[in-house]
C-alpha positions as CSV (number, residue, x, y, z in Angstrom):
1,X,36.7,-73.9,24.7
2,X,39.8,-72.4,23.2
3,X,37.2,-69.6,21.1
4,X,35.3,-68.6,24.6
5,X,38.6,-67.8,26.2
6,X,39.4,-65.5,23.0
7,X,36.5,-64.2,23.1
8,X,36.7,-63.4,27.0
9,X,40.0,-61.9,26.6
10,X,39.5,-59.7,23.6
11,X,36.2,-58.7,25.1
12,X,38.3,-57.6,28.5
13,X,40.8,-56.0,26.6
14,X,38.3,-54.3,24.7
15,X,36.9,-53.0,27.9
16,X,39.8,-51.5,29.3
17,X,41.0,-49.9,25.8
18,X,37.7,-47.7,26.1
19,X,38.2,-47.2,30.1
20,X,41.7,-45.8,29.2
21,X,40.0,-43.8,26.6
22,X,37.6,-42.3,28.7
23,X,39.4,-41.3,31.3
24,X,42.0,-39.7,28.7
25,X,39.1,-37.1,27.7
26,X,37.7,-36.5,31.0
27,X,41.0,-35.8,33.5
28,X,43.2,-34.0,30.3
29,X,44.1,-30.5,31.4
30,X,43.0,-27.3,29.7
31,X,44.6,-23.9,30.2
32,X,41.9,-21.5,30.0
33,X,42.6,-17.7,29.6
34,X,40.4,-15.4,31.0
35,X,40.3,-12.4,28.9
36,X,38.8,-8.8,29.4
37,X,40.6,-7.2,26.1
38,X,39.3,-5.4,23.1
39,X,38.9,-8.1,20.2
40,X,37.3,-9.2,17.5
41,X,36.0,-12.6,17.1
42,X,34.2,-13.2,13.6
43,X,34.5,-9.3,12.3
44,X,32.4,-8.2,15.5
45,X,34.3,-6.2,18.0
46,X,34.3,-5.9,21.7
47,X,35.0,-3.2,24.0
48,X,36.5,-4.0,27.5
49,X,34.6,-4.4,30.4
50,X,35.3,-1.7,33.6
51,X,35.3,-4.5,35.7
52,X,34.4,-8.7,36.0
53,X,34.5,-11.2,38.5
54,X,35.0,-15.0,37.0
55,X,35.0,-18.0,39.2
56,X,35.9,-20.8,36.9
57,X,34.5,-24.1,38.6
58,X,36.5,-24.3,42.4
59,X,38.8,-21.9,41.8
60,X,39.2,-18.6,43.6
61,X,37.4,-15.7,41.8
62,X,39.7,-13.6,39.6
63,X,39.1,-10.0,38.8
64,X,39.5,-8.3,35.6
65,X,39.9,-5.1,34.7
66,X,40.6,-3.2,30.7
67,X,43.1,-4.9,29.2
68,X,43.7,-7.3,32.1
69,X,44.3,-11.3,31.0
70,X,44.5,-14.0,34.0
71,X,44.8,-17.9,33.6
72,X,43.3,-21.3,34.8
73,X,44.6,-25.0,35.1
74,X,41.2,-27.3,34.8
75,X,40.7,-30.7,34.1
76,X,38.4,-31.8,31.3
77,X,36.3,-30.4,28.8
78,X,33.1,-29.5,30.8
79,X,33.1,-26.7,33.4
80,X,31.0,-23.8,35.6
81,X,31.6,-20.3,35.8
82,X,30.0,-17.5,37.7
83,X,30.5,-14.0,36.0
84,X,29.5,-10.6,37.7
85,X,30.0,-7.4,35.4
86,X,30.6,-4.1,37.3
87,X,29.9,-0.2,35.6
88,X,32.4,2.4,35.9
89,X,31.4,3.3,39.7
90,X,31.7,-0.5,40.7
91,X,28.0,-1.2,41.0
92,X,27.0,-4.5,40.2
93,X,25.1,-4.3,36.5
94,X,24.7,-8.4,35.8
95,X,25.7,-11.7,36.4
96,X,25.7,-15.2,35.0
97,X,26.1,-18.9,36.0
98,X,26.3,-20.8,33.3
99,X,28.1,-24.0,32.4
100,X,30.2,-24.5,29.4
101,X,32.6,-27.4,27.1
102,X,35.5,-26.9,25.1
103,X,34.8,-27.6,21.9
104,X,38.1,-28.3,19.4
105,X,41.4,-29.2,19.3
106,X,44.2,-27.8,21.1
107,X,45.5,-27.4,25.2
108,X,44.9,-23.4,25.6
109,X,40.7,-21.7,25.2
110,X,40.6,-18.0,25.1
111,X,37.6,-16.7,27.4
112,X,36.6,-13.5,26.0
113,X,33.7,-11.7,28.8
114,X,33.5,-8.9,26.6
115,X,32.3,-11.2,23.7
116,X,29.7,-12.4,26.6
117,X,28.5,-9.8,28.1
118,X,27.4,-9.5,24.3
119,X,25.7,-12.6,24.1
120,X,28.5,-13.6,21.5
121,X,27.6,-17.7,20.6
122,X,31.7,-17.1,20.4
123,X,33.2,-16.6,23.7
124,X,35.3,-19.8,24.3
125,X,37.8,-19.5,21.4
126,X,40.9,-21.8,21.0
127,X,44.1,-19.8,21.4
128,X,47.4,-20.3,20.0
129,X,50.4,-18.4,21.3
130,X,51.9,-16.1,18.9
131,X,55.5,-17.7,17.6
132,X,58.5,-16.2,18.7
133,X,60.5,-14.4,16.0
């Protein structure tokens, strides 16, 4: 009698061990930059977009223009974005719905559109601030 109630317990804690766990992941916040910059991810370089739109789950769309850097508040690792690339006289020249995680360690994810508008498998990088010095 005394080894089913062990068991019970241990199983019920257990449980609610990997409930707590599970809802760490999902409802953890992300800062996610949204980034229409010149870089270079992985020795490639990227030129700045004339213009993008980037709706980032429920949030309001965001415009970006050269050298123009925004930022998002979402919770969890899995999200939607809708992404509309404009030329030089504002005509619409493509856009994208796609869904994507972050992948790795850390609070803050870089979002690089000119690195996507590329096709880059690299677009989603983790971003450390630069240290003050």
């Amino acid at each position: 009698m005394i080894k089913r109630k062990l068991l019970v317990r241990s199983v019920g804690f257990i449980i609610v061990v990997l409930i707590a766990v599970l809802l760490y992941i999902n409802g953890k916040g992300y800062t996610l930059l949204l980034d229409n910059k010149d870089m270079e991810i992985d020795g490639i370089s990227y030129q700045a977009l004339e213009m993008v739109t980037v709706q980032i789950d429920h949030h309001e769309p965001v415009e970006l223009y050269p050298r123009d850097r925004d930022m998002v508040l979402v919770p969890g690792k899995g999200h939607k974005a809708t992404v509309t690339i404009y030329d030089k006289q504002y005509n619409e020249i493509a856009a994208k719905k796609l869904s994507f995680h972050i992948k790795g360690k850390g609070e803050m994810f870089l979002l690089s559109f000119p690195a996507l508008a590329q096709d880059a498998e690299r677009w989603v990088i983790p971003f450390t601030p630069p240290s003050p010095q």
